[in-house]
C-alpha positions as CSV (number, residue, x, y, z in Angstrom):
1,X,12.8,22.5,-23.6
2,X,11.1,20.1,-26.2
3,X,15.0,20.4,-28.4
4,X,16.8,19.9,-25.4
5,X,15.0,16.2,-24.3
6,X,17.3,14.1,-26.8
7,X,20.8,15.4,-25.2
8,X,19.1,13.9,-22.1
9,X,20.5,10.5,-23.6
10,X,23.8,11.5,-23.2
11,X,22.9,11.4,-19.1
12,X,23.3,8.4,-17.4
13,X,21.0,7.5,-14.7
14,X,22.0,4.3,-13.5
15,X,24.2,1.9,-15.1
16,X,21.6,-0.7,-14.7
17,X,18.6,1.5,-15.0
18,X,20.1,3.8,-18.4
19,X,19.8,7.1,-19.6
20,X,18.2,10.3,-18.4
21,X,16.4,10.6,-21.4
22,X,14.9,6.4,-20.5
23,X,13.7,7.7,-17.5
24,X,11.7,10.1,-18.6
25,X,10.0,7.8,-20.9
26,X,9.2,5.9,-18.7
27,X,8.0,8.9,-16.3
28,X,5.6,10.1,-18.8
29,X,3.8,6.7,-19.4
30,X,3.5,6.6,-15.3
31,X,2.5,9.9,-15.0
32,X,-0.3,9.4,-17.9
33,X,-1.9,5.9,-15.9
34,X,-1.6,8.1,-12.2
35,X,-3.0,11.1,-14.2
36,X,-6.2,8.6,-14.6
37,X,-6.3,7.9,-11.5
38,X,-6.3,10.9,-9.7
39,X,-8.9,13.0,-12.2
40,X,-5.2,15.0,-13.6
41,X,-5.6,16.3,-17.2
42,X,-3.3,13.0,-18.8
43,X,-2.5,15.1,-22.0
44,X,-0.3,18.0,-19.9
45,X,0.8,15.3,-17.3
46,X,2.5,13.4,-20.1
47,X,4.1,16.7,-21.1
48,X,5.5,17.9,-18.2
49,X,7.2,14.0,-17.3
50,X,8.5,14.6,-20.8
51,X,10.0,18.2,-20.2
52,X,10.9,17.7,-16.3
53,X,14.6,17.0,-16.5
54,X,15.3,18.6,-19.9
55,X,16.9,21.9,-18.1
56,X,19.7,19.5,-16.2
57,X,21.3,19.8,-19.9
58,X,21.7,23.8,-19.7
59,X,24.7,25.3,-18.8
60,X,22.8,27.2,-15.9
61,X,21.6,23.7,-14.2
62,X,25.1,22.3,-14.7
63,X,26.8,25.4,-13.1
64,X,24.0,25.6,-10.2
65,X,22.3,22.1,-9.7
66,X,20.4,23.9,-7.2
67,X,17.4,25.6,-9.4
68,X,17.1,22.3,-11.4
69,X,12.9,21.9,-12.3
70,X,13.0,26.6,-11.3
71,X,14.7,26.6,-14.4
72,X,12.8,24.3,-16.6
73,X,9.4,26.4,-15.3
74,X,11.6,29.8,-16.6
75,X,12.2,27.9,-20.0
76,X,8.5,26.2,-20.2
77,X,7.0,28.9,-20.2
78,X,9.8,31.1,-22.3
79,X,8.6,28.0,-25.1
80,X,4.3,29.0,-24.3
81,X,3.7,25.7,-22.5
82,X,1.1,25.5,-20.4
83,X,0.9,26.8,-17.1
84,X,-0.1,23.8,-15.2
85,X,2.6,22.0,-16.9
86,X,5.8,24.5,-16.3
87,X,4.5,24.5,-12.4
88,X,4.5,20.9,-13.0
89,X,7.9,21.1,-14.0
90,X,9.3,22.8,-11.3
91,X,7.4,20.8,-9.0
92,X,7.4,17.5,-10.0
93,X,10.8,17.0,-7.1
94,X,8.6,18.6,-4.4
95,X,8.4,17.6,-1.6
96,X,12.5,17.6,-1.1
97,X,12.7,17.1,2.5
98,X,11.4,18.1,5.7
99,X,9.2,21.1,5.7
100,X,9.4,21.4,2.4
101,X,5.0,21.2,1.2
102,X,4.1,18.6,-1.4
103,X,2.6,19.6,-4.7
104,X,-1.3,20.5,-4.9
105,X,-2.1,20.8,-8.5
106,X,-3.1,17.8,-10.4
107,X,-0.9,18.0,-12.9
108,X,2.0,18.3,-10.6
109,X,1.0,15.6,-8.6
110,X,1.1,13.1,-11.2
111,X,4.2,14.0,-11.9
112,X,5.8,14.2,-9.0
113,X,4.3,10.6,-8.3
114,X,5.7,9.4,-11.5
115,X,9.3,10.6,-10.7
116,X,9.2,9.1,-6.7
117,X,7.8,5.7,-7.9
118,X,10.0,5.5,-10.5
119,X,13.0,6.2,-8.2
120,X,11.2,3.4,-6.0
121,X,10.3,0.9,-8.4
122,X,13.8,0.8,-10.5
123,X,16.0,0.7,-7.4
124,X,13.8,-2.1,-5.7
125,X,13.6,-4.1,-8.9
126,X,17.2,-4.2,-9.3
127,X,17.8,-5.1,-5.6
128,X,19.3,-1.5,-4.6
129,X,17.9,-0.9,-1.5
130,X,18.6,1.1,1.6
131,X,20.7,-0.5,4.1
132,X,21.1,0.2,7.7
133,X,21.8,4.5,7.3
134,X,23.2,4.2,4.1
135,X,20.6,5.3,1.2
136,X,23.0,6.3,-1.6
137,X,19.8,7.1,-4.0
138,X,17.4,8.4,-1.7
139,X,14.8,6.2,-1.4
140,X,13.9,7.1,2.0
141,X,13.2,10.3,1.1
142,X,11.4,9.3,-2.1
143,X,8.7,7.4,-0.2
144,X,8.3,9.7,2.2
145,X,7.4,12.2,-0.5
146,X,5.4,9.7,-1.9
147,X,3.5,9.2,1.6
148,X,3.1,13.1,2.0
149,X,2.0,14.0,-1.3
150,X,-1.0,11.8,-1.3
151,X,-2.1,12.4,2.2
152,X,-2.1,15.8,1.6
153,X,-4.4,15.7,-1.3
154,X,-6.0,12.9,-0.3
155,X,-5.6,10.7,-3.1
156,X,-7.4,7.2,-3.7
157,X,-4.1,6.1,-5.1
158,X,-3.5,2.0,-5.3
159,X,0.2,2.1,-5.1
160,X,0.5,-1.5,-6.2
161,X,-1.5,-1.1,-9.4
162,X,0.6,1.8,-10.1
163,X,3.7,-0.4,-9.0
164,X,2.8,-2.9,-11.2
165,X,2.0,-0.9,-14.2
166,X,5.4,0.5,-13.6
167,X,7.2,-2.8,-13.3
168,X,5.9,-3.6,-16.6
169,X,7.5,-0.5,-18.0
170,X,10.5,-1.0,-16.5
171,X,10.7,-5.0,-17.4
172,X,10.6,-4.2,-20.8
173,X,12.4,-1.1,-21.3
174,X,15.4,-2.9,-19.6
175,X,15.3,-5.7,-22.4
176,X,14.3,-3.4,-25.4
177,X,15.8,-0.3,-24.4
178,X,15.8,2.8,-26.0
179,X,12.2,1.1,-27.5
180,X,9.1,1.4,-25.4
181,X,6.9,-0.1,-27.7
182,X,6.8,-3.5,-25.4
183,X,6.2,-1.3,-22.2
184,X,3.3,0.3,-24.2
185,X,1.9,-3.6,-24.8
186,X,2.6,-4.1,-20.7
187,X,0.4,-0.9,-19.7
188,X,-2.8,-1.5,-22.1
189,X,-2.7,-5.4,-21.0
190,X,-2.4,-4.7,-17.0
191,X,-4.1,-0.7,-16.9
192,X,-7.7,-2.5,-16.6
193,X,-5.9,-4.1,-13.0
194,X,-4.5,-0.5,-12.4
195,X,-7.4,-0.4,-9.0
196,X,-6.8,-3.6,-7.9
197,X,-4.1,-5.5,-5.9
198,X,-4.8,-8.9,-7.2
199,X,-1.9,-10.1,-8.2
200,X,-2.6,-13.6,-9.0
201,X,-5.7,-12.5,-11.3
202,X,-2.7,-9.7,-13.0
203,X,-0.5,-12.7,-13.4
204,X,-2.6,-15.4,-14.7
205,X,-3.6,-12.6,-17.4
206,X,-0.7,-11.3,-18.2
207,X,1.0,-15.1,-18.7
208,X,-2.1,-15.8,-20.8
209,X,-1.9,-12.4,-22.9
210,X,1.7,-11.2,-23.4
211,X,4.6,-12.9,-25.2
212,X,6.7,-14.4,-22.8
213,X,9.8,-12.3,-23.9
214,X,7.7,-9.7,-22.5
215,X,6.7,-10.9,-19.4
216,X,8.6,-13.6,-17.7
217,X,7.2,-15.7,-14.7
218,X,10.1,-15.4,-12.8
219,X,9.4,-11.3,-13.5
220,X,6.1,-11.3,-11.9
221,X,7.5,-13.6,-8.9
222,X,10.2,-10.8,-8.8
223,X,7.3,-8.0,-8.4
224,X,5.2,-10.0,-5.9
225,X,8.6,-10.4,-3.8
226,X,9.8,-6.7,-4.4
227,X,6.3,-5.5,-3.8
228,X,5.5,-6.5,-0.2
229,X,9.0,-5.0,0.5
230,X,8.0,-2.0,-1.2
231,X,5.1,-1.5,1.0
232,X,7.2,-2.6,4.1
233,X,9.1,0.6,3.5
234,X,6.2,2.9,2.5
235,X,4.7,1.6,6.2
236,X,7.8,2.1,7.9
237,X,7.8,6.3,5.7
238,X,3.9,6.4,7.0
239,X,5.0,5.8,10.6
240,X,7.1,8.9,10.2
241,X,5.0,11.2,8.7
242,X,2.3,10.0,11.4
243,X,4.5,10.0,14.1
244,X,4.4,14.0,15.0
245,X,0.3,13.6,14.5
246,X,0.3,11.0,17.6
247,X,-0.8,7.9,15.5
248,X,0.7,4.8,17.4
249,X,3.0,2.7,14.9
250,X,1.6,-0.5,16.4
251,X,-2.0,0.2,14.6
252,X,-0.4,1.0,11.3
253,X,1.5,-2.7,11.1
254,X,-2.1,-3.8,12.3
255,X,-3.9,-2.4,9.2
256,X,-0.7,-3.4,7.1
257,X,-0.5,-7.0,8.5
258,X,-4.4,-8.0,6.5
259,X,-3.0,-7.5,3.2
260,X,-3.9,-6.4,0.4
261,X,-3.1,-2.4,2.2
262,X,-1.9,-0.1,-0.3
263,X,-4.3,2.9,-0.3
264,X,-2.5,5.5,1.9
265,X,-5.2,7.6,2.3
266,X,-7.7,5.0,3.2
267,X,-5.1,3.0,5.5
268,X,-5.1,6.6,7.4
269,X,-8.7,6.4,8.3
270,X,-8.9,2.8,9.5
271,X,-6.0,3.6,11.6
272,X,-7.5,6.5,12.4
273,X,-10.6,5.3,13.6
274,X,-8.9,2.5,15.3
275,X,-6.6,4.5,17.6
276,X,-9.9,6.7,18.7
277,X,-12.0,2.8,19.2
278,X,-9.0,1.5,21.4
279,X,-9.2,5.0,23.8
280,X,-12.8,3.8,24.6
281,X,-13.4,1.2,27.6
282,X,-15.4,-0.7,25.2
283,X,-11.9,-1.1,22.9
284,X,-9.5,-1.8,25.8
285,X,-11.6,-4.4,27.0
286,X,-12.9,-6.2,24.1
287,X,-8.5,-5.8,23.1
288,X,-7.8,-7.6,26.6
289,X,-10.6,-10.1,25.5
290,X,-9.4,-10.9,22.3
291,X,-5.8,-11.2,23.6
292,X,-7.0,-13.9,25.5
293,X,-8.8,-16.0,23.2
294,X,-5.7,-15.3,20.9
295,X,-3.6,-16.8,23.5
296,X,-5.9,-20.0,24.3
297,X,-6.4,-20.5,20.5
298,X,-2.0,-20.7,19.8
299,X,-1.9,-22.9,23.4
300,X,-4.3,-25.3,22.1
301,X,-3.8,-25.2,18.6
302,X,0.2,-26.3,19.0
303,X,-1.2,-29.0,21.0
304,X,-3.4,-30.4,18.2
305,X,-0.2,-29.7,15.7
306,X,2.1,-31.7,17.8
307,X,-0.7,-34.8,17.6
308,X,-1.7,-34.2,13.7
309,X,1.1,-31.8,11.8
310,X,-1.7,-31.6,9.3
311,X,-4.3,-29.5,11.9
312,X,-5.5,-26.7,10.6
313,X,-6.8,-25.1,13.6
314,X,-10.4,-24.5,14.9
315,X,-12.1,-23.3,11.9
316,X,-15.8,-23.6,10.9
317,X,-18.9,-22.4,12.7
318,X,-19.6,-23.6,16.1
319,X,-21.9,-26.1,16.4
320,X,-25.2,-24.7,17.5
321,X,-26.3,-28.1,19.0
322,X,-23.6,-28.0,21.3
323,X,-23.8,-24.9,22.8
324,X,-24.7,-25.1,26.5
325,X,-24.0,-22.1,28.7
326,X,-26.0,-19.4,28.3
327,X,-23.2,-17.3,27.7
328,X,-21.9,-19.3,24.9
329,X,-25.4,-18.8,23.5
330,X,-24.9,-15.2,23.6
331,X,-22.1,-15.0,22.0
332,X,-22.6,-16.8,19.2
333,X,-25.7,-15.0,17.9
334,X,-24.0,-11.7,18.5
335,X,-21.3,-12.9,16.4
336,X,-23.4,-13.7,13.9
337,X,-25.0,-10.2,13.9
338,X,-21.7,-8.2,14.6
339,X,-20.2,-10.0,12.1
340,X,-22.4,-8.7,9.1
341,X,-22.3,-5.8,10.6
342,X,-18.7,-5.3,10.3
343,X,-18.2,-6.7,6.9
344,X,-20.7,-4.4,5.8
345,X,-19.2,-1.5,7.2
346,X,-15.4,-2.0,6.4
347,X,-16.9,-2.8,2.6
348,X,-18.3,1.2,2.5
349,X,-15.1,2.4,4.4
350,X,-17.4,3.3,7.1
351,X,-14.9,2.3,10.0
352,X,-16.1,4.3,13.1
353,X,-19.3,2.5,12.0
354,X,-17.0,-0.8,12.1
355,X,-15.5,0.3,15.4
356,X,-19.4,0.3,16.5
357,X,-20.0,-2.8,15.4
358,X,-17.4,-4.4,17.1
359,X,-18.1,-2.8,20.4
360,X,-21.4,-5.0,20.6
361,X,-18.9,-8.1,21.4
362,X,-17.3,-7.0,24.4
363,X,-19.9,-7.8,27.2
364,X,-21.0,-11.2,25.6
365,X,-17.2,-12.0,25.4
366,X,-16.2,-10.9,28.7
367,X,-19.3,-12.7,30.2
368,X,-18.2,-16.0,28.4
369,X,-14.5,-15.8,29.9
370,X,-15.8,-15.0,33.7
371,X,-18.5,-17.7,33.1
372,X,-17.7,-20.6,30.6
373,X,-14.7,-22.9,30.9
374,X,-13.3,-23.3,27.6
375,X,-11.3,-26.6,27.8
376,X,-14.4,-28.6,29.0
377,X,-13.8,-32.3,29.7
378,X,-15.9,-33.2,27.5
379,X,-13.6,-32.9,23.7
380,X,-16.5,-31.5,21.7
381,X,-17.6,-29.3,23.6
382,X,-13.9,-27.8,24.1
383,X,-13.3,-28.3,20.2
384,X,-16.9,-25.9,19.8
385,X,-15.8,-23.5,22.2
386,X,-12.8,-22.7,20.4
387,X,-14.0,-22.4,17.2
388,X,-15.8,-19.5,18.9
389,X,-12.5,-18.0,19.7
390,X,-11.7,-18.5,16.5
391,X,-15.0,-16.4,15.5
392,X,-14.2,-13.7,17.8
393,X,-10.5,-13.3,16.2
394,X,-12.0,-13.8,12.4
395,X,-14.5,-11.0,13.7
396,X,-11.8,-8.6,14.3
397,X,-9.5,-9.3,11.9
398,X,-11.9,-8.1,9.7
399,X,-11.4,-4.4,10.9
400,X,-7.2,-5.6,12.1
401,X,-5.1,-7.6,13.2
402,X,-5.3,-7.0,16.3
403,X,-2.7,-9.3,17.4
404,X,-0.2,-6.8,16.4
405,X,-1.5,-4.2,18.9
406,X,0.6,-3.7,21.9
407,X,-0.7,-3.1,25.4
């Protein structure tokens, strides 16, 4: 397989995107990073990117496109490579389609990883994405693979440091290309980022590190643009693979909608968690509760933005002096407990915990709707009322946005 990788360069991938041969460097330095990542063996992931497409130059792949990656395994291990890496090779295109099982080895998975983001990243960066039904290169099916195969080996996976350690890779193979040598510069300076999704720490880093030939501003804006479409249409592959488990699409947007949302696995069980909170009478009432102050807070706060365009809403801590009713009193010290209480348990990924947490809100906040008049007379008060809204919405937010919950 190893003497058949250079005739790879004779295979055009993409116009815009180059060679075969192009791909598959920039495969096996993705495949080394998610290799890290996942606890994979880096040296035989690297391998098998390197030898995964090299039997689409035999005559039997070109006859029979059909046992593409069956064949490379045949000739991987005809040349004494390792096991893990000619199962690798076979099936780093796994999964293909519905009912077809994702990968489960390491190795393999890193691989197969490699191959889908690669597909993902390349076409989004060059603005070829799916339109309406048309998907000329897949990329449906691509995340969806993505989505499967690390929900079924439950993978810690932060796809946008891996996006963004791609994206570097990609940038500067297209400017230097066959070379990879400034790709290899983008991976060590943005790898230590590689669990992270903060961008604007990547960026000011990278701007402060690289040459500018390497990495461009108007690059990174490119990534932070393609990005959060990127994991618009991972969401919208998650729904579907979700979908036949009876996981409501309006909780996934929820989770999606804080931000920052790009561990699969970990978006699963907040969702998860959520959808079993919300069956509770505890969860559709403190929902219908916070629907309401949601609703108050958007009345009242247009009226302030019509008087002052600068408003910036009811934010700050109530004012403890102010508070009169009982109720209001109530509230406000169990928001003060419930809200430590939640930050602490979303920060372990404890989120039944969280759900828990949350519950302790719903009697002090029905009891301050049925008793307490929020627009009071008097505009203090009403401005320190709704900054307790405010509270309650902050408080939930921290678990999801709950606002995009329907029902």
């Amino acid at each position: 397989l190893e003497a058949r990788v250079p005739a790879l360069k004779d295979i055009v991938f993409h116009a815009k995107l180059g060679t075969q041969f192009e791909r598959v460097e920039r495969m096996e330095a993705l495949a080394g990073e998610i290799a890290k990542l996942i606890g994979a063996d880096e040296a035989k992931a690297k391998r098998a990117a390197r030898l995964c497409k090299a039997d689409l130059v035999s005559g039997t792949v070109g006859e029979f496109p059909e046992v593409q990656g069956v064949m490379g395994r045949y000739f991987a291990l005809n040349d004494k490579e390792d096991a893990a890496v000619a199962d690798a090779v076979r099936d780093h295109y796994r999964p293909q389609g519905q009912g077809d099982a994702p990968p489960t080895s390491p190795v393999s998975v890193a691989v197969a990883l490699a191959d889908k983001l690669d597909t993902l990243v390349c076409f989004f960066t060059i603005g070829e994405k799916p339109t309406g039904s048309k998907d000329p290169f897949a990329l449906r099916r691509a995340a969806l693979g993505v989505v499967n195969t690390v929900l079924s080996a439950d993978l810690r996976l932060p796809l946008v440091g891996a996006w963004l350690l791609h994206f570097a890779i990609v940038q500067a193979a297209l400017r230097a290309r066959p070379a990879l040598a400034a790709a290899q510069t983008a991976v060590e300076t943005v790898s230590q980022f590689a669990d992270t999704a903060l961008i604007a720490k990547v960026k000011e880093v990278a701007n402060r590190s690289m040459n500018p030939q390497q990495w461009l501003d108007k690059d990174f804006d490119r990534f932070v643009v393609f990005s959060e479409e990127l994991l618009g249409f991972i969401a919208d592959r998650l729904k579907v693979a979700l979908r036949d488990k009876g996981v409501r699409h309006d909780l996934i947007d929820a989770v999606f909608a804080l931000g920052g949302q790009d561990d699969l696995t970990l978006i699963v069980r907040r969702v998860e968690a959520l959808q079993s909170f919300l069956k509770t009478e505890d969860g559709k009432n403190l929902l219908a509760g916070y629907k309401r102050a949601l609703n108050i807070l958007k009345i009242e706060e247009a009226k302030e933005k019509k008087k002052d365009a600068k408003h910036a809403g009811f934010t700050g801590k109530p004012d403890v002096a102010l508070l009169e009713a009982p109720q209001e009193i109530e509230l406000f010290k169990t928001l003060a407990i419930a809200n430590d209480l939640i930050a602490s348990e979303v920060a372990q990924e404890r989120f039944e915990e969280a759900m828990r947490a949350m519950s302790r809100l719903r009697a002090p906040v029905d009891a301050f709707f049925d008793k307490v008049t929020v627009n009071a007379d008097n505009p203090k008060l009403r401005e320190n009322r709704l900054k307790l809204l405010s509270e309650i919405r902050d408080a939930m937010h921290t678990v999801a946005d709950f606002s995009k919950i329907e029902g």
